[in-house]
C-alpha positions in Angstrom: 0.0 0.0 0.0 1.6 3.1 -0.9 0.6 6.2 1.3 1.2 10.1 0.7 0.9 12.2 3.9 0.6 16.1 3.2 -0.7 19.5 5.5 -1.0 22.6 4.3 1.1 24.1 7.1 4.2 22.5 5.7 5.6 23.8 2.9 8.6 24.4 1.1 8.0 27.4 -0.4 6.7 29.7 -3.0 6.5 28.5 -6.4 7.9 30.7 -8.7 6.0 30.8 -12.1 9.2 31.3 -13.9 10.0 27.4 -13.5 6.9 27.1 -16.6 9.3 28.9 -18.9 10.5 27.5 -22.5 13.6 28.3 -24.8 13.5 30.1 -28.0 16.9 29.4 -30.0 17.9 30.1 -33.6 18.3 26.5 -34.0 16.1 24.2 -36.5 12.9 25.4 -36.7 12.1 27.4 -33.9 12.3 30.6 -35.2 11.5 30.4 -38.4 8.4 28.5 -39.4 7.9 28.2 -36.0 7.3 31.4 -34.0 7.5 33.8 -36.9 6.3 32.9 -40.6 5.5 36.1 -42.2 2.9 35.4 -44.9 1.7 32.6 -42.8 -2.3 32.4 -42.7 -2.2 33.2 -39.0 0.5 35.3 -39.2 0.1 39.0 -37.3 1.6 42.2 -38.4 5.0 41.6 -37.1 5.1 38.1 -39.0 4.9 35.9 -36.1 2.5 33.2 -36.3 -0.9 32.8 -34.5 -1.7 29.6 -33.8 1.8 29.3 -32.4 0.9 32.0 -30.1 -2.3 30.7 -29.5 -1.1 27.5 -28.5 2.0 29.1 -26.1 -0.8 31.1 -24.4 -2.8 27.0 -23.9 0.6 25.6 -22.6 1.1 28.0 -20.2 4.4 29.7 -20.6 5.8 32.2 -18.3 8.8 32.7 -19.8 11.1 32.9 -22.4 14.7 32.2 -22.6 17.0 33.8 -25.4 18.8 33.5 -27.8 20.7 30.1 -27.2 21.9 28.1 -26.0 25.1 26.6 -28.3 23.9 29.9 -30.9 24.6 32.4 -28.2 28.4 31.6 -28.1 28.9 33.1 -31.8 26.2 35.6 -31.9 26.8 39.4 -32.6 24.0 40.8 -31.4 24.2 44.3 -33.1 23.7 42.4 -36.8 20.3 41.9 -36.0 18.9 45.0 -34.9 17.7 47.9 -37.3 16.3 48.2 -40.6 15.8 44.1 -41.6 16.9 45.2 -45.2 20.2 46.2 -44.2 20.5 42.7 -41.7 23.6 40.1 -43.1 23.0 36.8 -43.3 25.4 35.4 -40.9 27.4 31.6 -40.5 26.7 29.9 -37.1 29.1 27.6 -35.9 27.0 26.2 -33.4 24.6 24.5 -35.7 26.2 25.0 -39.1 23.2 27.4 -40.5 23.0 30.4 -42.3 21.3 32.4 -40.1 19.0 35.5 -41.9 19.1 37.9 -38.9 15.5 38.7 -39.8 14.6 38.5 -36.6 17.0 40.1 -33.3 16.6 41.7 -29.9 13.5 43.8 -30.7 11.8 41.1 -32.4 11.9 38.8 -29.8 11.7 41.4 -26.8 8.5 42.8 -28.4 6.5 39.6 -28.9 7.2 38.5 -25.5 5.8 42.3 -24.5 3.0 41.7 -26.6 2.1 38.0 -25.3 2.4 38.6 -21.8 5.9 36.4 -20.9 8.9 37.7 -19.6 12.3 37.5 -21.6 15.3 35.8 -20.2 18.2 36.8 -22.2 21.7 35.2 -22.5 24.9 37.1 -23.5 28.1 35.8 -25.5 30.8 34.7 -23.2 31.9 32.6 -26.1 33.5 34.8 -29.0 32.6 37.8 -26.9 32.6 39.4 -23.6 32.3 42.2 -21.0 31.8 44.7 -24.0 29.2 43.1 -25.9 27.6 42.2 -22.9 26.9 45.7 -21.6 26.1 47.2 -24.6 23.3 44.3 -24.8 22.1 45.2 -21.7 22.0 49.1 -22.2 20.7 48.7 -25.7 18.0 47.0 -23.6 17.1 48.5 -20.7 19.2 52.0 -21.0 17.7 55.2 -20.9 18.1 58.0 -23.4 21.4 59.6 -23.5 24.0 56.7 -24.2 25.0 55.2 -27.2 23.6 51.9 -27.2 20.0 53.2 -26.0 20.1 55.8 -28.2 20.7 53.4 -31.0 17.5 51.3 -29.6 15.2 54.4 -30.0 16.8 55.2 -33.7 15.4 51.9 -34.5 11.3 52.4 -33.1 11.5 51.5 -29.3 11.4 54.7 -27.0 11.0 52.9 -24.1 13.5 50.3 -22.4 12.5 47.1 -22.1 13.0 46.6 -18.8 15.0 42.9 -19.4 15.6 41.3 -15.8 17.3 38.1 -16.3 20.3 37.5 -17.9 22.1 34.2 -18.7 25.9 34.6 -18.5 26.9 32.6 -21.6 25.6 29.1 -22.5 27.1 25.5 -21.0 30.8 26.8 -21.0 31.8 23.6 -19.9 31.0 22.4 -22.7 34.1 21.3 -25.3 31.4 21.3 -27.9 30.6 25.2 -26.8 32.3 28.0 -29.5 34.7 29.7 -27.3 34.5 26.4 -24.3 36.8 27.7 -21.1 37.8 25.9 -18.1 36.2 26.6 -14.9 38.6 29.3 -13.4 38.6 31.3 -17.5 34.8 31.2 -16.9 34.0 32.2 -13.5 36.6 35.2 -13.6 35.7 36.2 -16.9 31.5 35.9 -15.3 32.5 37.8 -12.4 33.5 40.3 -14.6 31.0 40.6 -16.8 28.3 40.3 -13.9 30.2 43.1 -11.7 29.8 45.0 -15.3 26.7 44.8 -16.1 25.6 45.6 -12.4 26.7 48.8 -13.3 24.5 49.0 -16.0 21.8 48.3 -14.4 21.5 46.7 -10.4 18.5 45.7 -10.9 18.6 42.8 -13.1 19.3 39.5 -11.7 22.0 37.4 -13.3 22.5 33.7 -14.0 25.8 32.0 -14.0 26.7 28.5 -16.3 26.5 25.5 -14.4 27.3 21.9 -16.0 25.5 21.2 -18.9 24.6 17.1 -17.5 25.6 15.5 -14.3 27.3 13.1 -16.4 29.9 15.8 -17.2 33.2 14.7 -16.1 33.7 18.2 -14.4 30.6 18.2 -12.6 30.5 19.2 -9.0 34.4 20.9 -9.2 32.9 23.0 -12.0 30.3 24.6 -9.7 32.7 25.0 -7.1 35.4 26.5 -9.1 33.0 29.0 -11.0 31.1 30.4 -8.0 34.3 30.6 -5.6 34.9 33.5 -8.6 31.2 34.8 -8.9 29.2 33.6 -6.0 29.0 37.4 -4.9 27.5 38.4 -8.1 25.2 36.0 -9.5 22.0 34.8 -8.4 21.5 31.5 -9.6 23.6 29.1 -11.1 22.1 27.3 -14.2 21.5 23.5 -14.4 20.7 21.2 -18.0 19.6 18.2 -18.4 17.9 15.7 -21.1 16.4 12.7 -20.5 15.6 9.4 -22.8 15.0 5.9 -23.3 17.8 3.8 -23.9 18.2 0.3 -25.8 14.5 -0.4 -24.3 15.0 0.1 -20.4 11.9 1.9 -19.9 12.1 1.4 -16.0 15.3 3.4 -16.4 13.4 6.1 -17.9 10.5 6.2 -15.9 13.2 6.7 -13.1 14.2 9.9 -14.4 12.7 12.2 -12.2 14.5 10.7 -9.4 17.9 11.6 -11.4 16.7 14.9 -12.1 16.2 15.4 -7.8 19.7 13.9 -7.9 21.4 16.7 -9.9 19.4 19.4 -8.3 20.1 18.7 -4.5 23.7 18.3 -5.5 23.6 21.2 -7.3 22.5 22.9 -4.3 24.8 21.1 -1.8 27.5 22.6 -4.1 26.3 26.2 -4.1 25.4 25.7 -0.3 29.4 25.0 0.3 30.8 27.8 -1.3 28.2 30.1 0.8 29.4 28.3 3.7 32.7 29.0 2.9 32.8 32.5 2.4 30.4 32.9 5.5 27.7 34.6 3.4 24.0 34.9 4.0 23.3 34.8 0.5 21.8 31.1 -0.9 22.1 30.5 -4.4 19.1 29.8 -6.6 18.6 26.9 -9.4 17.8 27.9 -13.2 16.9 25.0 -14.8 17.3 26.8 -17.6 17.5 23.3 -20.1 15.4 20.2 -19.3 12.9 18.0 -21.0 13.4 14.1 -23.1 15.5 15.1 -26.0 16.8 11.3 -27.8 20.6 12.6 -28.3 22.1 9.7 -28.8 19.9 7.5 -30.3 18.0 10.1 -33.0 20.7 13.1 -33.5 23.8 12.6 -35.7 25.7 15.2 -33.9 26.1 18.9 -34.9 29.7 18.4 -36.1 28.1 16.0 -38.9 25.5 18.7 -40.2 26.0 20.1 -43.3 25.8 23.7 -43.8 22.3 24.5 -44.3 20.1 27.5 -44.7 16.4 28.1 -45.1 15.5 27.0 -41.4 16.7 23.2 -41.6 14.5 20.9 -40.1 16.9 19.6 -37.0 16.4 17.5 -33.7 12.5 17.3 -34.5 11.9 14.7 -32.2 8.4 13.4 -32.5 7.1 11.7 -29.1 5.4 9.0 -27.7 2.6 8.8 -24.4 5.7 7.4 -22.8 7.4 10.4 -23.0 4.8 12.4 -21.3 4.7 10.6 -18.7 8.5 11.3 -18.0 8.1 14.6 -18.5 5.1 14.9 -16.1 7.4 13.2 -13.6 9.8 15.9 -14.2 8.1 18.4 -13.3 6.8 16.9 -9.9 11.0 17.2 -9.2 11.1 21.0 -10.0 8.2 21.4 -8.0 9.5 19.4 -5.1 12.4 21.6 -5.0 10.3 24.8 -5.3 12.8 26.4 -2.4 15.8 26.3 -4.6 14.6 26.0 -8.4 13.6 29.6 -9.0 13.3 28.9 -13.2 12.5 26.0 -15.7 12.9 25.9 -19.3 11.2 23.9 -21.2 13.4 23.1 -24.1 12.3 24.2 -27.0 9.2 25.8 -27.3 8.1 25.0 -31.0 9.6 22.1 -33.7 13.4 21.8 -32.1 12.4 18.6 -29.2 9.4 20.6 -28.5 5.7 20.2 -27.2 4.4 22.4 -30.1 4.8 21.3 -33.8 4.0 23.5 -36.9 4.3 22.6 -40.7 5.4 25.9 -43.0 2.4 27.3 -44.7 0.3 24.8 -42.3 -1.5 23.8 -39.4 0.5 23.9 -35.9 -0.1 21.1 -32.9 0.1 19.9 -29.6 2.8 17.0 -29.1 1.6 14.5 -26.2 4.7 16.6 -23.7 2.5 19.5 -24.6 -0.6 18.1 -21.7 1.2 17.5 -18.8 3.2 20.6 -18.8 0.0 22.8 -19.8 -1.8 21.0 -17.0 0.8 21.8 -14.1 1.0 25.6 -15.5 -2.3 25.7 -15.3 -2.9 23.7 -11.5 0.2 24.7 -9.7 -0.9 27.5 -7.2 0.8 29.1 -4.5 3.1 27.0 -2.0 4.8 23.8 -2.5 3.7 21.8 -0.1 6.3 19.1 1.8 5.1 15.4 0.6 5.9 12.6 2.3 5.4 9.7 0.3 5.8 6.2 1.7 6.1 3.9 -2.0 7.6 0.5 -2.9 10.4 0.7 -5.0 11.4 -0.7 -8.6 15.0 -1.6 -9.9 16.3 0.4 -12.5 19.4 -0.1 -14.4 20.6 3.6 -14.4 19.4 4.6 -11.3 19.5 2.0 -8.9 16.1 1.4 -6.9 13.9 4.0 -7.7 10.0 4.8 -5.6 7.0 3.5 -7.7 5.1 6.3 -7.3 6.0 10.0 -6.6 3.7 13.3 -6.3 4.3 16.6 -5.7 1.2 19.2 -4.4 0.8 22.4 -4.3 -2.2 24.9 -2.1 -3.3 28.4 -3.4 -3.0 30.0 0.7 -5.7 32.5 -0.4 -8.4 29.8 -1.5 -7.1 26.8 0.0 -6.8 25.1 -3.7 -5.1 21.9 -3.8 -3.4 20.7 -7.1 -1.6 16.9 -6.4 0.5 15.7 -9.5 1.0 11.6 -8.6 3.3 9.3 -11.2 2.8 6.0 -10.9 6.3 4.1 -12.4 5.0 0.8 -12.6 3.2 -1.4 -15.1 0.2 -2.4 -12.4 -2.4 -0.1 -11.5 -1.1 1.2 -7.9 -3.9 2.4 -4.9 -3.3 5.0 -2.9 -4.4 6.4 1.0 -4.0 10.0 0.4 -3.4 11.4 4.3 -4.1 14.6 5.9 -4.0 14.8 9.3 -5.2 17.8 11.1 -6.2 19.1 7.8 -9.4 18.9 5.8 -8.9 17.9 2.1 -11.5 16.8 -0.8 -10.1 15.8 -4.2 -13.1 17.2 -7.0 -11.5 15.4 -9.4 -8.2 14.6 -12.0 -6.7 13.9 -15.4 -3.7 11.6 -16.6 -1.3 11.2 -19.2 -1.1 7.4 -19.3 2.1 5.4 -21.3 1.5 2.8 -23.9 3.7 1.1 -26.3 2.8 2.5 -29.5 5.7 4.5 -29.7 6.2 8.4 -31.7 3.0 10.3 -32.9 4.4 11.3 -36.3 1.9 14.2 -37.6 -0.9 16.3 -36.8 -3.5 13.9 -36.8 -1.4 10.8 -34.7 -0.3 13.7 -31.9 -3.9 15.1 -31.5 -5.4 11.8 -31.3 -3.8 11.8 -27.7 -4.3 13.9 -24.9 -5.6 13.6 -21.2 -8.2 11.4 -19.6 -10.0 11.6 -16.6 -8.0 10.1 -13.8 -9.7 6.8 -12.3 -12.2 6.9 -9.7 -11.4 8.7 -6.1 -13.2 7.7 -3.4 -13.9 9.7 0.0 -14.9 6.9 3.1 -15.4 8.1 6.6 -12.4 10.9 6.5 -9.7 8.6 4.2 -9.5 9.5 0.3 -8.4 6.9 -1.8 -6.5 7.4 -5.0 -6.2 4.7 -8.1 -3.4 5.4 -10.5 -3.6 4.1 -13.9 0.1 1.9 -15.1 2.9 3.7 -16.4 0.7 6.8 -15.6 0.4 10.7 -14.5 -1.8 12.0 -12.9 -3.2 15.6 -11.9 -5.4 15.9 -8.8 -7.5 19.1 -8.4 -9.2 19.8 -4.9 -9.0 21.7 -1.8 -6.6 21.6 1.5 -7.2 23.8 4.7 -6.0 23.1 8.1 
């Protein structure tokens, strides 16, 4: 019997609704005949597509990270501002495309201004540095009278954008990354820049590159090395991670979340060190600023084997299975279990490039089966994380040693008492449940799941949309004990109320 004991006076804390962001890269498809398609059907004044937006508004997105990613480490960000006509085409390295420029800064800036999310913006510690980065940053949020703001208001925008969160660089850890440093090059040169662009503006907060996997062979010494430099001037210290099925050991993938808590609390125990060390009252925040199922090694041939392409290539369009949503559902109960440390989440990508929206050029856009459980969660998780104890067999796993069958993650809206309760159930037998709540008063109105099959990728429109969410099995309410029923290789979102 597997038991999950919750009270709204125990929480963990606020859940930042910056943890439902995405990523919007000049990679693939993304940008081009994904977010912006001028001449598309849908397409608004600015060229940017509808029923893209439409569905970003349906999934729930708070936030939008930008540029890159690999991109970001080549990027001259002054190419792609002013009069399109006069734009160059230019060659990224990252992803061997011809990128058109067509759309920049104020592009991107002014359709997340105009849908409601907030920008998260990376600057090149690659090719570039301190320069580029401020000038970035005043172009952006500068007032008139300086160069680079001056130049923003030559081009249309009067007013600064106001730009809060800033990436410093892109998984510089990486030897695949243009412009790759070792730990100590990186964190002085992020001090630097940070301490810089402080300056600039003190308001904005300021993200510093963590390792790009746990499976990087500098993981851990990497964090520590970087913030002994930075720890001062950053905020948060970014984490990435991708997670897929390998050879056929699904019980290893189901396990994923319980890698993904792995990375995060060691992350933090990292952080928490250096703090400790330099006797400071500050605490270090998580950007999970790259997660989701991405099959790297068993779909991609590797960027160094791309050709050179232009015209928007179509690259890493994974196409996934109910299997995969599952996984990813599970994910998310991890960021929100570790709502006191992981103050953003990006979903990565947002449209075509491994992403939960797909769009065809001149045609229809839809919702891949990641796109429900992560819409659902934006949608349900209110308020405080709440502390969940859950008391769960365990399965084996191959990567991950012995992993709980079922995990859950809740969350209570203190104003209205609104409970949302997001349960994965692992296992390939329908699992019951004794939801507890001691001292508390709770009623679960009703749910929806995601539920894993073996049918494998939804290739097209009509194969994705025939999949969604379906109504959670039975709950039943006897003399003060709730009862939950989880469907196999399911999960789950529970909607009720919780007051003490």
């Amino acid at each position: 019997m597997t038991t999950i004991t919750l009270h709204p006076d125990f929480r963990i804390g606020p859940v930042d609704r910056r943890v439902f962001g995405s990523f919007v890269e000049h990679l693939g498809r993304c940008v081009y005949t994904g977010i912006y398609e001028p001449g598309h059907a849908t397409a608004d004044a600015h060229g940017f597509r509808g029923d893209v937006a439409d569905l970003t508004r349906e999934l729930g997105v708070t936030m939008l990270r930008y540029p890159g990613g690999n991109f970001v480490s080549n990027y001259t960000w002054e190419d792609a501002v002013g009069p399109v006509g006069q734009r160059k085409p230019f060659l990224d390295l990252a992803w061997r495309t011809v990128e058109p420029n067509l759309v920049g800064t104020d592009e991107f800036l002014q359709y997340c201004e105009r849908e409601g999310i907030e920008p998260m913006m990376a600057v090149n510690l690659g090719t570039r540095g301190i320069d580029a980065a401020i000038g970035l940053l005043e172009y952006c949020n500068g007032e008139a009278g300086t160069k680079w703001a001056d130049m923003r208001i030559a081009n249309g925008r009067e007013e600064p954008y106001g730009v809060k969160l800033w990436c410093l660089g892109n998984e510089m850890d990486g030897p695949w990354q243009i412009g790759h440093k070792d730990a100590h090059e990186y964190g002085k040169l992020a001090a630097a820049t940070g301490r810089a662009m402080r300056q600039v503006d003190p308001s904005i907060e300021l993200v510093a590159c963590g390792s790009s996997s746990m499976m990087m062979d500098t993981f851990g010494e990497w964090e520590r090395t970087v913030l002994s430099y930075c720890y001062d001037v950053v905020d948060h210290i970014s984490m990435h991670a991708y997670y897929e099925e390998m050879e056929g050991d699904r019980a290893s993938f189901l396990g994923s979340g319980t890698a993904m808590s792995t990375f995060i609390e060691r992350v933090a125990a990292s952080a928490d060190a250096i703090g400790a060390q330099k006797r400071s009252d500050k605490r270090i925040s998580i950007s999970f600023d790259e997660w989701n199922v991405w099959y790297l090694f068993s779909r991609f041939v590797g960027e160094t084997n791309l050709p050179v392409q232009k015209d928007a290539p179509r690259i890493i369009e994974d196409v996934y299975s109910a299997l995969d949503a599952v996984v990813v559902g599970d994910l998310i109960i991890s960021l929100l279990g570790h709502a006191d440390r992981v103050a953003v989440g990006c979903l990565a990508q947002l449209v075509n490039v491994i992403a939960p929206i797909m769009t065809e050029p001149d045609g229809p856009a839809w919702r891949q089966t990641t796109f429900h459980p992560f819409a659902t969660a934006a949608r349900l998780a209110r308020g405080d994380a709440l502390q969940v104890k859950v008391d769960s067999a365990t399965m084996a796993t191959a990567k991950h040693g012995d992993v709980p069958v079922v995990t859950a993650a809740a969350t209570v809206d203190p104003s209205t008492g609104a409970l949302a309760l997001f349960v994965t159930n692992r296992s390939d037998s329908e699992q019951e449940v004794t939801l507890r709540h001691p001292g508390a008063t709770a009623r679960i109105d009703g749910g929806s799941a995601v539920l894993a099959d073996h049918v494998g990728p939804r290739e097209g429109q009509e194969a994705a949309e025939s999949y969604g969410m379906v109504d959670a099995l039975p709950v039943s309410h006897e003399d003060g004990t709730i009862t939950l029923r989880l469907a196999p290789e399911s999960w789950t979102a529970f909607h009720g109320t919780l007051e003490g």
